[in-house]
C-alpha positions in Angstrom: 17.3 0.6 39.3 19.6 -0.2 36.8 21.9 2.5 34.5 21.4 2.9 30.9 24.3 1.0 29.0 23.3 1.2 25.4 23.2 4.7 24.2 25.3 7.6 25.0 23.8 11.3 25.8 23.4 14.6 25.2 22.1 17.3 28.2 18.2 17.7 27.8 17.0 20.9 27.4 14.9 22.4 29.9 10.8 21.3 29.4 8.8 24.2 28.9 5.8 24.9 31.0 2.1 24.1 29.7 0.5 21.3 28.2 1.6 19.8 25.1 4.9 22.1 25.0 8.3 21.4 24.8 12.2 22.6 23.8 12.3 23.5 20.1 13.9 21.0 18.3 14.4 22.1 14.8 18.0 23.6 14.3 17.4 24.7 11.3 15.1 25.2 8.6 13.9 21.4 7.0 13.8 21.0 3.7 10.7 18.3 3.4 9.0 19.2 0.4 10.2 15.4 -1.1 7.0 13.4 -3.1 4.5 16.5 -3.9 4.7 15.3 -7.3 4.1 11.4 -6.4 0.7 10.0 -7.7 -1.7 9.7 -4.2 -1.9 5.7 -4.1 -5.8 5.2 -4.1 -5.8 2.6 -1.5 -3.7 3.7 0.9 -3.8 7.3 0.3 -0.4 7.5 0.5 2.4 9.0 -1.8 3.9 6.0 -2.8 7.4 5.3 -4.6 8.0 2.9 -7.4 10.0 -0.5 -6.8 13.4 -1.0 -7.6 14.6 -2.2 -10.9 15.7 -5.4 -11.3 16.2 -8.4 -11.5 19.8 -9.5 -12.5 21.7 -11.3 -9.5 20.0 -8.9 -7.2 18.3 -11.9 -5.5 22.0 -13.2 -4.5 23.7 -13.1 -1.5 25.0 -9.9 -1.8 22.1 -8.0 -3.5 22.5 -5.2 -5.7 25.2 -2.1 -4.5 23.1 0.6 -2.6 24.6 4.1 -1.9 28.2 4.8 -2.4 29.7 5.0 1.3 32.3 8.0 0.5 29.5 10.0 -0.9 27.3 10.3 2.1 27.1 13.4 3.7 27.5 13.7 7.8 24.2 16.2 6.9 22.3 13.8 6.3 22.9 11.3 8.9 19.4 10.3 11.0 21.8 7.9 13.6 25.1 6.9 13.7 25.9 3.5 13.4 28.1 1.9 16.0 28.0 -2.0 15.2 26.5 -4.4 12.9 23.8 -7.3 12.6 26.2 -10.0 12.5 28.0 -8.6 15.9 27.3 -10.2 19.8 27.3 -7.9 22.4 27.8 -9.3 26.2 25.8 -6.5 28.0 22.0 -7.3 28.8 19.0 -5.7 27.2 15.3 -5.7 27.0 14.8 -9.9 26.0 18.3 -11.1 26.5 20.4 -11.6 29.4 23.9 -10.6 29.8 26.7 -13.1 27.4 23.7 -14.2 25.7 25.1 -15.2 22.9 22.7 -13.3 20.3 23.8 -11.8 17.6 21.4 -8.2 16.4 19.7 -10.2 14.8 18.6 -12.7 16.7 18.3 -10.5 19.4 15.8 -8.2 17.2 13.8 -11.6 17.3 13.7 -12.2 21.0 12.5 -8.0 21.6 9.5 -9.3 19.1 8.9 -12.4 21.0 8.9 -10.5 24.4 6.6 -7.8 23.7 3.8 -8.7 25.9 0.0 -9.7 24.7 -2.9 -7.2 26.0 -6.4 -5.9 24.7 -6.4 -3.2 21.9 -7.9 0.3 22.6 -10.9 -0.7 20.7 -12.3 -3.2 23.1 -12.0 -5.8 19.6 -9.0 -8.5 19.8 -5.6 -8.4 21.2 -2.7 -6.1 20.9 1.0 -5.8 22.4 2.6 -3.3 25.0 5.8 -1.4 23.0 9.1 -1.2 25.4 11.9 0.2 25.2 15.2 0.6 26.1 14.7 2.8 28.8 11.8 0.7 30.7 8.7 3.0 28.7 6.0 1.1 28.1 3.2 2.2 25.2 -0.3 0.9 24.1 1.1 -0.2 21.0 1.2 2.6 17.5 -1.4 2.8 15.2 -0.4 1.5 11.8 -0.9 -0.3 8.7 0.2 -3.5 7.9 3.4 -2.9 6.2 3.9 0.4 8.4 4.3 -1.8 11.4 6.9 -4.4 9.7 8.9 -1.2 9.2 8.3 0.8 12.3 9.5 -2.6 14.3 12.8 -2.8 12.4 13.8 0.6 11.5 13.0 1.7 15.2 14.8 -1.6 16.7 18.1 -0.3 14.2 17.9 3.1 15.1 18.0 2.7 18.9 21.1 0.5 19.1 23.0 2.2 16.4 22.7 -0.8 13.6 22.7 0.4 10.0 18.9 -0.2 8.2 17.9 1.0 4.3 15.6 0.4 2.0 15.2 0.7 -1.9 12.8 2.2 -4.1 12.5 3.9 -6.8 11.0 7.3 -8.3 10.8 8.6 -11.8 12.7 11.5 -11.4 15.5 10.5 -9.1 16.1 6.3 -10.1 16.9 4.2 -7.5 16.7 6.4 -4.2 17.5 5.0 -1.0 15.9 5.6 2.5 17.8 4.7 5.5 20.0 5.2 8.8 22.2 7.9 6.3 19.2 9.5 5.4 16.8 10.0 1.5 19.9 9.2 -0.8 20.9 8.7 -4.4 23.0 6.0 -5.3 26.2 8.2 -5.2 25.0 8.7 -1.7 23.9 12.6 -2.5 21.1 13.9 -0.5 17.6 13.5 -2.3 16.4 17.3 -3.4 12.9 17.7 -0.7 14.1 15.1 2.0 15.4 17.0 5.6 19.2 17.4 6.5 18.4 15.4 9.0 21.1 15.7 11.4 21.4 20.0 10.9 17.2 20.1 11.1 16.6 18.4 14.4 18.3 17.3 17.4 19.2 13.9 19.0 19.0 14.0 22.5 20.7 10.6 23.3 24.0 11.7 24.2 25.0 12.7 27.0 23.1 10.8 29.7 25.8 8.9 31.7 25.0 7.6 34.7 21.8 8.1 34.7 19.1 5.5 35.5 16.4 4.7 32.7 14.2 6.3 35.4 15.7 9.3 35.5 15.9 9.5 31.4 12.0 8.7 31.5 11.0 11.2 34.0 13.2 14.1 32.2 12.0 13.0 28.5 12.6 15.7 26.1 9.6 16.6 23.5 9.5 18.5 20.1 7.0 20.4 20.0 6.7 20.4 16.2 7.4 16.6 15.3 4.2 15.8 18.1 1.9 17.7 15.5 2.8 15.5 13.0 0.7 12.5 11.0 1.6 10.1 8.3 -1.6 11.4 6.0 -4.3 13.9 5.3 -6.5 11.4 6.6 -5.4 11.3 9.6 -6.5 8.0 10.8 -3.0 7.3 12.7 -4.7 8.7 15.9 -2.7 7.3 19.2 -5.4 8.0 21.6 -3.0 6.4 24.3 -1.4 9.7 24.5 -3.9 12.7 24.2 -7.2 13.6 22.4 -4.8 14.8 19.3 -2.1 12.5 19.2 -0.7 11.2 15.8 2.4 9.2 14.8 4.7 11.9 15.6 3.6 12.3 19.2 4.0 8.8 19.2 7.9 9.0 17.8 8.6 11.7 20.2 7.7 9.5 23.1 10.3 6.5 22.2 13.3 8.4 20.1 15.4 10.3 22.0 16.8 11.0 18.9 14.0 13.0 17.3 15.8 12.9 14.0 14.8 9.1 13.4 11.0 10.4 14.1 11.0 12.4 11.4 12.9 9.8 9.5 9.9 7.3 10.3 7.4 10.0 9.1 9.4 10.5 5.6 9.6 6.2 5.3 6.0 5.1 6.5 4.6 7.6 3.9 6.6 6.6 0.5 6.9 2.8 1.3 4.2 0.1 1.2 3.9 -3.3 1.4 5.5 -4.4 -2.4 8.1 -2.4 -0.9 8.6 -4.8 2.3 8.3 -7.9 -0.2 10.8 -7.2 -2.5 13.7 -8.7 -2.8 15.8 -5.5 -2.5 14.7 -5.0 0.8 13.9 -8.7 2.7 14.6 -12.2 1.5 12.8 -15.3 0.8 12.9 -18.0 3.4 12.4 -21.8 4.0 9.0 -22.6 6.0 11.3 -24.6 8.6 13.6 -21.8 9.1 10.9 -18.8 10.4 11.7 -16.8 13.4 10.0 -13.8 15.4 10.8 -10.7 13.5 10.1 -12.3 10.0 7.4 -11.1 7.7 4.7 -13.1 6.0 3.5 -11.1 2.8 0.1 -11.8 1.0 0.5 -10.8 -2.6 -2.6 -11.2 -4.8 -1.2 -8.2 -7.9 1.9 -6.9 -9.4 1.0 -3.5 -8.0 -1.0 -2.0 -5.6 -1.7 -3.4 -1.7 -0.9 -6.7 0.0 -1.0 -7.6 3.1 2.2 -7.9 5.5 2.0 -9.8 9.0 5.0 -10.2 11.8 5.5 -12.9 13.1 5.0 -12.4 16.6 5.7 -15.7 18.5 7.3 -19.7 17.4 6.7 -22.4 19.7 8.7 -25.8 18.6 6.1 -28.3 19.1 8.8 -31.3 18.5 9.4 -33.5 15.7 9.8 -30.9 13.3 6.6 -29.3 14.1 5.6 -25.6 15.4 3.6 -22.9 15.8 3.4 -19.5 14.8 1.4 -16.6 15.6 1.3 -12.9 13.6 0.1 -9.6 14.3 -0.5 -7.0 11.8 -1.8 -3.5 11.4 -4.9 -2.6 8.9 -6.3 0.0 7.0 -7.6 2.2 8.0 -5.0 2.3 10.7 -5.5 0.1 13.8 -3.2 -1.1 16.3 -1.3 -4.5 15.2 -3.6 -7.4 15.7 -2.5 -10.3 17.8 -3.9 -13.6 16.1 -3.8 -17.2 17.7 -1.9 -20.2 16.2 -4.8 -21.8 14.2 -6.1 -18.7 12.5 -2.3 -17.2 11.9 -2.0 -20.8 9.9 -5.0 -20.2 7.7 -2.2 -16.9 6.4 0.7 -19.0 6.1 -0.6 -21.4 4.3 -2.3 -19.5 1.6 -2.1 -19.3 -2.0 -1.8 -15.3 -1.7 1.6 -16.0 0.1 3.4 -16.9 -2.9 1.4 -20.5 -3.2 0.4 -22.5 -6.1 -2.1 -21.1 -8.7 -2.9 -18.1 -10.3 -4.7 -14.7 -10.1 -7.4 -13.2 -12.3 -5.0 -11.6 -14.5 -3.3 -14.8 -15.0 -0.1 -14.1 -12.6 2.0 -16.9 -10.8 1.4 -16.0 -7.1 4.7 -17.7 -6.7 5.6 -15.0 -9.1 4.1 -11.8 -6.9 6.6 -11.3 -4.3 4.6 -13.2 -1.6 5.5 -15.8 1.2 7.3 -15.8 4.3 10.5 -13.2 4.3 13.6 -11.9 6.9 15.0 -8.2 6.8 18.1 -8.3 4.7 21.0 -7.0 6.8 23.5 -3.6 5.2 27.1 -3.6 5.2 30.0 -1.8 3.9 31.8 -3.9 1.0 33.5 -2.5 -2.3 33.0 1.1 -1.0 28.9 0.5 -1.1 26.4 -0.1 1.2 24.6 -3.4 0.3 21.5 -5.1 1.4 23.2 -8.4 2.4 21.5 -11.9 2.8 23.0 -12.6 6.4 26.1 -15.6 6.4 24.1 -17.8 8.9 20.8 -17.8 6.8 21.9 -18.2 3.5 20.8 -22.2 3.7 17.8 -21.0 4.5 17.3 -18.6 1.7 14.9 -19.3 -1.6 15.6 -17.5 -5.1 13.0 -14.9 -5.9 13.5 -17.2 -9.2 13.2 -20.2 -7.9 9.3 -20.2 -8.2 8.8 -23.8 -7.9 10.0 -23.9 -4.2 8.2 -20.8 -3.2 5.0 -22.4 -4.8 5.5 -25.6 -2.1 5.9 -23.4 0.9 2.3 -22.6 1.8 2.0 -26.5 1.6 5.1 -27.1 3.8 3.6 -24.7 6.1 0.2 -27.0 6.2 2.8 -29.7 7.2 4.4 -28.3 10.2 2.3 -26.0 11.7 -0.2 -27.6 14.2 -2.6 -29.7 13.1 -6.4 -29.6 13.4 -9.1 -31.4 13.7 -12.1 -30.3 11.4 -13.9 -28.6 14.4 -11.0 -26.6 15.0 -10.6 -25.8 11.7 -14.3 -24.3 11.6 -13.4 -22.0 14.4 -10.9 -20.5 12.4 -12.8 -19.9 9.8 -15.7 -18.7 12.7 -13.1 -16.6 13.8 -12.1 -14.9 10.5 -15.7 -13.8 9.8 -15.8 -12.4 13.6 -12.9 -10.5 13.1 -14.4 -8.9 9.7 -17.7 -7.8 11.2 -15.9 -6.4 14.2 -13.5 -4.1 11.4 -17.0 -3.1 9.6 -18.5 -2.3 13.5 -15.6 0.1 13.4 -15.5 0.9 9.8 -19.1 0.2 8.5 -18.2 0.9 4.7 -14.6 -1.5 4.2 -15.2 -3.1 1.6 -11.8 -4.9 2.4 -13.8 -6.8 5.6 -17.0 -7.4 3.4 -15.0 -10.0 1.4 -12.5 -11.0 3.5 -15.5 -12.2 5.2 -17.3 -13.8 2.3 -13.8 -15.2 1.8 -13.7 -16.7 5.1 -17.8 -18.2 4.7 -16.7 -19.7 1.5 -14.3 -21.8 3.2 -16.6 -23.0 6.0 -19.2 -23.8 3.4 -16.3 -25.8 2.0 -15.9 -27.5 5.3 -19.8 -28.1 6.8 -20.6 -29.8 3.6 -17.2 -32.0 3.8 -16.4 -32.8 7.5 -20.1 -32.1 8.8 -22.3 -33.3 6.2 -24.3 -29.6 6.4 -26.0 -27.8 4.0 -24.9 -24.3 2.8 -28.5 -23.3 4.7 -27.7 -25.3 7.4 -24.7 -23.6 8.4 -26.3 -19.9 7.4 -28.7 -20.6 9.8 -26.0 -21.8 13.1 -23.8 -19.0 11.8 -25.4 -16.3 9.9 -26.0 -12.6 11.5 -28.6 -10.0 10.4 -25.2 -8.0 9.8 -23.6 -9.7 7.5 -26.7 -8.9 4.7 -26.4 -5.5 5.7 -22.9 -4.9 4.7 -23.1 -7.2 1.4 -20.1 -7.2 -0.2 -19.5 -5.1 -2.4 -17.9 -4.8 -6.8 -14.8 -1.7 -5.5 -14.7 -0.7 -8.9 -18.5 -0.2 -9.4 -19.1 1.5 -5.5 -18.5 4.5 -4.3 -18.8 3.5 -0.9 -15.8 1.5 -1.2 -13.9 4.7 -1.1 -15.1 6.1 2.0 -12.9 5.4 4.7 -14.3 8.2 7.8 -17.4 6.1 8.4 -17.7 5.2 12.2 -19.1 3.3 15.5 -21.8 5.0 15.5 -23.1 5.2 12.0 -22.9 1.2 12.2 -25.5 1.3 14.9 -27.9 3.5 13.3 -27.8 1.5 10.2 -28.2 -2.0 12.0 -31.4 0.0 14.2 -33.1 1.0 11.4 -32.6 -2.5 10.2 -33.7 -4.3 13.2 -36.6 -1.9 12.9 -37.5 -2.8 9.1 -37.0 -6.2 8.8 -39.7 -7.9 11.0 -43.5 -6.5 10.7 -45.0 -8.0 14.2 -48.5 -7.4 12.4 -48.0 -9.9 9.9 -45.8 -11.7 11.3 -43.7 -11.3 7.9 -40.0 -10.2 7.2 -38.8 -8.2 4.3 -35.4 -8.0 3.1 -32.7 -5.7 4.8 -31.7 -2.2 3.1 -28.2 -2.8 2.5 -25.4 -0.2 3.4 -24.5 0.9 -0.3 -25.3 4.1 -2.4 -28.5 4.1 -4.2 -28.9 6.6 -6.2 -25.7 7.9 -5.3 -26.6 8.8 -1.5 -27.8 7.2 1.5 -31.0 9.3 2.4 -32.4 6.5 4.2 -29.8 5.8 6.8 -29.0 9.8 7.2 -33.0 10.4 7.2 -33.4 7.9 10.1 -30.6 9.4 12.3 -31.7 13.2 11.8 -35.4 11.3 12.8 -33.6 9.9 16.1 -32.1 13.2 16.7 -28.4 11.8 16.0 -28.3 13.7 12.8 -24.5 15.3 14.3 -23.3 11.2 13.9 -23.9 10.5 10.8 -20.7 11.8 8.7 -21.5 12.2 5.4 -20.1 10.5 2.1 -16.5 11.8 0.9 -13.9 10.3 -1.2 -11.2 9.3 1.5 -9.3 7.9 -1.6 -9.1 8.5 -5.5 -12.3 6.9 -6.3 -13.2 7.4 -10.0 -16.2 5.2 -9.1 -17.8 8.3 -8.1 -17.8 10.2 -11.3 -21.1 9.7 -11.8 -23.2 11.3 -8.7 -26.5 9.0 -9.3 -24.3 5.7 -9.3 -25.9 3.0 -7.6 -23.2 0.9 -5.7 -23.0 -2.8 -7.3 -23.4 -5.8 -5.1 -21.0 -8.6 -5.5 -22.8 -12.1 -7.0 -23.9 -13.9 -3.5 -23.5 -17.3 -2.3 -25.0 -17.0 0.8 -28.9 -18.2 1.4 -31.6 -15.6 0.8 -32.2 -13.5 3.7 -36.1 -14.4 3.3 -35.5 -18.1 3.8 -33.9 -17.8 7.1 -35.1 -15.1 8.3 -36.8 -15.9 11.2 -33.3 -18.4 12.2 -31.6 -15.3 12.5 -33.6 -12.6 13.5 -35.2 -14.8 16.1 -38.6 -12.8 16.1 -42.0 -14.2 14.7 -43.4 -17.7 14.9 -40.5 -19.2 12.2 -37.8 -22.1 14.2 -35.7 -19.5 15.9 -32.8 -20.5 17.8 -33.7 -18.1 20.7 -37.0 -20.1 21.1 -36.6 -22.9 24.4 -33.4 -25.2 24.4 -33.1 -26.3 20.5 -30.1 -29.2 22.0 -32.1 -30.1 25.1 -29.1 -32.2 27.0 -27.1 -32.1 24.3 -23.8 -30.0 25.5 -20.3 -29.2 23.8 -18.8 -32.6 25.3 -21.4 -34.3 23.1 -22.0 -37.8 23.0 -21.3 -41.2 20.5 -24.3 -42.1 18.7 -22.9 -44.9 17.1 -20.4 -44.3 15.1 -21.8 -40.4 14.7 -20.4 -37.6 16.8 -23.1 -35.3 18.4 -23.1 -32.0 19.7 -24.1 -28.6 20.5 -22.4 -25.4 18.6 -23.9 -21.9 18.5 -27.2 -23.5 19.9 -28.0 -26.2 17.1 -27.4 -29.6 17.3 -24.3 -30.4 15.1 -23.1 -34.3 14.1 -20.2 -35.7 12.0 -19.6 -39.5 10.9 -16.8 -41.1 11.8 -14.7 -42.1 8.5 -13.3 -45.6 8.0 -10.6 -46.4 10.6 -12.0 -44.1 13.3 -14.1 -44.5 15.8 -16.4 -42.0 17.7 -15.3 -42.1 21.7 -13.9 -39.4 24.0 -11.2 -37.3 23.6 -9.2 -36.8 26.6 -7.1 -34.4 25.7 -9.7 -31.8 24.1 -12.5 -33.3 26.7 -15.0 -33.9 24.2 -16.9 -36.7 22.2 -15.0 -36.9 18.4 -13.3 -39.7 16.1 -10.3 -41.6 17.3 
């Protein structure tokens, strides 16, 4: 066993008998009335602040000045801080060894890297196990995207005593600041609503000397109040890991010692978002060349409202000024953080939404959004003030929020130096993309979010059959095309209510595909009929509720409410609007994909004969089987079709 070296202790409290119960850990009474009067943000349902002013030289070095240090009350204090990012430390820890050599930061990037790959809760995709100091490990939290950026640092900061803040801004208090000192002003005054944190609850991590992270494990203290706790009304943080009823606070109570930086996390996760994480306040821009484990990639399609934020999980040098790099990233509603592969983490790096070249609808520069690939700015104490500092060691590496050229190239830079691939790995990608999207909508049946992230992701292999493959936009509907994905057409959000409705479930997504199944194919006539698809008509959806009361599951189907502001819904009889469709009628490949009838289904007898995934050479052609169809490709000038060694197949060389 080895003994705890990186935190000192405070005597634990004696655990009180009977489930879910523990030491009372509010020492006095918490002021945490904070963002009532904040406008409910209608995507993420949460109470969002306003960014930062700007922009100045606030994209320098330095950054702007954040709290002033001699104003900061010992009240208000969520941890102490004992050293700084910049600092090396010879003792040992969870990814380093002992004289390592790391500094914070670095080492902040090798506790990323190490967190180990497993499958999620949900049976769907790949997650990590969360460790800690003390040896725990978790089934990773249930987040969003830009929650689990934050949660990862602000946790990493809080448990070895290194100073973390963040800027926003709210109309009634300016420039407010959320951090290791606490919800602050800029003359480092506590925020009126925001907890006393270090007076309201307790720290345990003090007085624990000489004993083993065994022992601290198996005498964890609990607060029995901050374990009731969830981020929103909606409740969809839900850590089923740890009981039938456990939210984000039972989650913080199980890794913080200190409880006080659980709250904290509660207070931050709920009034900061994604534009939050990409601006440049809060994280910096960075050259492609330069990324690291710990770093966030932010998709930015608007100047307000959601993006999208990813860690970057893992970077494998490849040589010759190549790699590869792999994200995860939470969702809404709330999942655990998604592991994703190489090839289809690529397809997010090099996109235009991550500050690339082009424009959106509205006619804003991406470049100009806030999106791209970004590392945590680092606090210190200069001139009396806290600032957000861009760290001495990266500032070579750093790109001007103004510099909109260079931020424009990096999604092509990323196209350079991330691993290559071939066009039949670059349709599994895209394969991949539209898996992931109908395995969200299995869970979520009404996200509009995976109905065109899905569409987005058939666009592009449309895109590529018809390039690379020589196949028809029907061709490739029928290999890849599921009766699910006309079901859950995607949908106009501003014209459908159903876009709001976020409570939908498992279970609800069967019944609608069963009533499907059973609608679409008349065995009399041997004739199909188009699928109903899983929108509001009429401003309800009788049919789908009907059919489960009629299979007596009437208690699973959950009925319609507006999970977010939805002013869609103002009219009761709307009929939900379906997005234009580039996909093949449903009627002409019907009986492809349904596989019933006497129509060329792909279910019918061996469609590639001998034909396997190896393939063959016929001529200059290469030919194989995919997803039970016959596929070819020509070989362009100054290739040849033979066999590929290395990938054991038939393609051009």
């Amino acid at each position: 066993m080895r003994s705890h070296m990186l935190i000192a202790f405070v005597a634990l409290c004696p655990l009180a008998s009977g489930a879910g119960t523990g030491c009372s850990d509010v020492e006095s009474e918490a002021d945490d009335s904070f963002g009532q009067d904040l406008p409910i943000d209608p995507t993420t349902h949460k109470p969002l602040l306003g960014l930062p002013p700007g922009p100045g030289k606030a994209d320098g070095y330095n950054g702007p000045s954040g709290p002033l240090n001699s104003g900061l009350l010992a009240e208000t204090e969520v941890w102490r801080v004992t050293t700084r990012w910049y600092k090396t430390d010879p003792a040992a820890g969870m990814a380093w060894t002992a004289s390592s050599g790391l500094n914070w930061d670095q080492k902040y990037a090798a506790w990323v890297d190490q967190l180990e790959q497993t499958a999620a809760l949900s049976g769907y995709g790949k997650t990590f196990t969360f460790t800690t100091p003390w040896g725990k490990e978790l089934a990773s939290p249930v987040l969003e995207c830009a929650e689990a950026a934050m949660f990862l640092r602000a946790t990493f900061a809080s448990w070895y005593g290194l100073p973390f803040f963040m800027e926003a801004y709210s109309s009634t208090h300016g420039r407010i600041y959320f951090g290791h000192f606490g919800v602050v002003h800029a003359n480092g005054s506590r925020v009126p609503g925001t907890p006393r944190y270090k007076t309201s609850y307790k720290d345990h991590s003090g007085d624990y000397t000489g004993k083993t992270d065994q022992e601290i494990v198996a005498a964890w203290p609990s607060d029995s109040a901050l374990k009731t706790r969830y981020l929103t009304t909606f409740k969809d943080d839900k850590n089923t890991s740890l009981g039938a009823d456990a939210y984000s606070g039972a989650y913080f109570d199980a890794i913080f010692l200190n409880k006080r930086v659980g709250y904290f996390l509660l207070r931050l996760l709920t009034n900061f978002g994604s534009m939050h994480v990409a601006h440049y306040k809060n994280t910096f821009n960075l050259k492609p060349a330069a990324i690291r484990e710990g770093d966030v990639l932010v998709e930015r399609w608007q100047k307000q409202g959601i993006g999208h934020v990813m860690v970057v999980k893992s970077v494998t040098d490849l040589g010759g000024g190549r790699m590869d790099a792999e994200l995860v990233y939470g969702s809404m509603p709330r999942i655990q953080p998604k592991w994703y592969d190489a090839n289809i983490s690529k397809s997010y790096f090099s996109s235009s939404y991550t500050g690339g070249p082009g424009t959106n609808s509205d006619g804003d520069a991406y470049a100009a959004l806030g999106g791209g690939i970004k590392r945590w700015r680092t606090p210190v104490v200069k001139w009396g003030y806290w600032y957000n500092i861009i760290p001495v060691k990266d500032r070579d590496s750093h790109v001007s929020s103004s510099d909109l050229e260079a931020i424009s190239k990096r999604p092509a830079k990323f196209e350079e130096i991330l691993g290559q691939l071939t066009p039949a790995q670059q349709r599994e990608v895209y394969l991949q993309q539209i898996e992931l999207a109908r395995e969200n909508l299995r869970q979520k049946p009404a996200s509009c979010a995976n109905r065109q992230r899905r569409e987005e992701a058939w666009a592009k292999l449309y895109q590529l059959q018809q390039q690379h493959f020589g196949l028809s936009k029907e061709q490739t509907d029928k290999q890849y095309r599921k009766l699910e994905d006309y079901v859950f057409a995607e949908l106009d959000y501003s014209k459908s209510k159903t876009c709001c409705w976020n409570s939908t479930t498992s279970a609800m997504y069967d019944l609608i595909m069963e009533y499907n199944k059973e609608q679409v194919y008349d065995g009399t006539t041997d004739t199909y009929k188009k699928p109903a698809v899983f929108k509001a008509v009429d401003g309800s959806y009788k049919i789908f509720k009907d059919y489960a009361i009629s299979k007596g599951k009437g208690d699973q189907w959950v009925d319609w409410s507006a999970d977010e502001t939805c002013p869609q819904a103002s009219d009761p009889k709307l009929d939900d609007a379906e997005t234009a469709h580039v996909w093949t009628d449903f009627l002409t490949i019907a009986a492809t994909i349904v596989g019933q009838g006497s129509g060329d289904s792909y279910t019918d007898g061996d469609p590639c004969g001998s034909v396997d995934w190896t393939g063959l050479c016929d001529g200059n052609t290469a030919v194989w089987c995919e997803s039970a169809a016959i596929v070819t490709y020509e070989c362009t000038s100054g290739t040849s079709c033979g066999y590929d060694s290395s990938n054991e197949y038939y393609w051009c060389l």
